[in-house]
N, C-alpha and C positions, 0 to 999 in steps of 0.2 A: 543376401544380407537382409534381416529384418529390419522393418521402417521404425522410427520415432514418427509419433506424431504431434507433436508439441509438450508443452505443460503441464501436471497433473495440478501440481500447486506449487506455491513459495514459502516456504517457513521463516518467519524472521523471532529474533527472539526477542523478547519484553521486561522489563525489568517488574511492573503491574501491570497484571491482564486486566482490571477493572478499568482501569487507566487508557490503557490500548484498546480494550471491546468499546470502550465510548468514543474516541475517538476515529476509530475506523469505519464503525458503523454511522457515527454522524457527520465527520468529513470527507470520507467514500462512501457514504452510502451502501457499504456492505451490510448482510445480517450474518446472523451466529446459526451456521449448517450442524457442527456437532461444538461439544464442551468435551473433554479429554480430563476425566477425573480419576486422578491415580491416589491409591490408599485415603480416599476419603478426601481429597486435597484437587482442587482445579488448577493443572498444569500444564494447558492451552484449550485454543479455539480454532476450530474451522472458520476462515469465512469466505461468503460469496456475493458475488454482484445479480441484480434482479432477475438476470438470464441465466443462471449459476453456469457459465462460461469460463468465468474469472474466480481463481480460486488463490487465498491467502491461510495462510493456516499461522500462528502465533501460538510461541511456547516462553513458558515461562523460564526465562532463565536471565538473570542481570548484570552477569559476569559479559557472555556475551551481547548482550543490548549496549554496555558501555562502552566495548571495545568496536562496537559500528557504529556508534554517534559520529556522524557525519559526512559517509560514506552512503552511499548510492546507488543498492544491491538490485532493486527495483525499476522498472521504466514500462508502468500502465499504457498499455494502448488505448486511444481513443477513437472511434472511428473518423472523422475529420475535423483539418485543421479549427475550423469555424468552431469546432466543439473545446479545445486548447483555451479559447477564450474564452467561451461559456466555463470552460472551470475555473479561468483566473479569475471571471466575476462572481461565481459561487464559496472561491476561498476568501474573495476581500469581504466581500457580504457575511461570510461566518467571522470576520475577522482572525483570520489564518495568515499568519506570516509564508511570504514563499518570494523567490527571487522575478518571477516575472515570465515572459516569454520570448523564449531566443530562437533562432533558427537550428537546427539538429544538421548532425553532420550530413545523412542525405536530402537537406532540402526539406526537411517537416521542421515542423513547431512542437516547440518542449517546454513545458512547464519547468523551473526547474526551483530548488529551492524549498522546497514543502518537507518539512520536517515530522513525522512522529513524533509522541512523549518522550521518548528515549533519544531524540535528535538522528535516526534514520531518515535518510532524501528518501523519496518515494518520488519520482518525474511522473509527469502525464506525458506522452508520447504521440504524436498525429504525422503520419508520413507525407 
């Protein structure tokens, strides 16, 4: 049987990619890998974390962005828990609304509560 090896990326969808390239890049700290420009018209983004490990891809679409407002497709790893906290103090400092830090079902710490423009949870995750 052939292996998976994790991940390639996550597409979520956006209702404005202007809207969403700004706040993904400035409250994750992701950049823009490619732009996806169909008939002349920009209709998502790649993006990636510093060690392009982490990959997020966002398409324009707002049908679906509304019908995930407030669901929770997403859950970021962090590498530790000490780190869960360092981003609860990098979202109050951008002044970013998010619910706080709970315990995860196995015994990590999760960020939980962190919204997108379109009201997607995005968690940070630390085992």
């Amino acid at each position: 049987m052939p292996d998976l090896a994790g991940f390639h990326h996550v597409k979520l969808p956006v209702a404005d990619l202007q809207r969403s390239r700004d706040w993904y890049t400035t409250v994750l700290c992701l950049r823009v890998e490619i732009e996806f420009v169909e008939d002349g018209e920009l209709m998502g983004l790649a993006l990636e974390d510093a060690t392009g490990r982490l990959r997020l891809a966002l398409r324009l679409d707002p049908v679906r962005a509304k019908a995930l407002a407030g669901f929770d497709p997403v859950a970021l790893e962090v590498p530790k828990r000490e780190d869960v906290e360092a981003w609860r103090a990098r979202l109050d400092d951008l002044e970013q609304p998010h619910g706080g830090v709970v315990t995860g079902h196995r015994g990590g710490s999760v960020l939980i509560g962190l919204h997108d423009p379109d009201g997607i949870e995005i968690r940070l995750y630390a085992v």
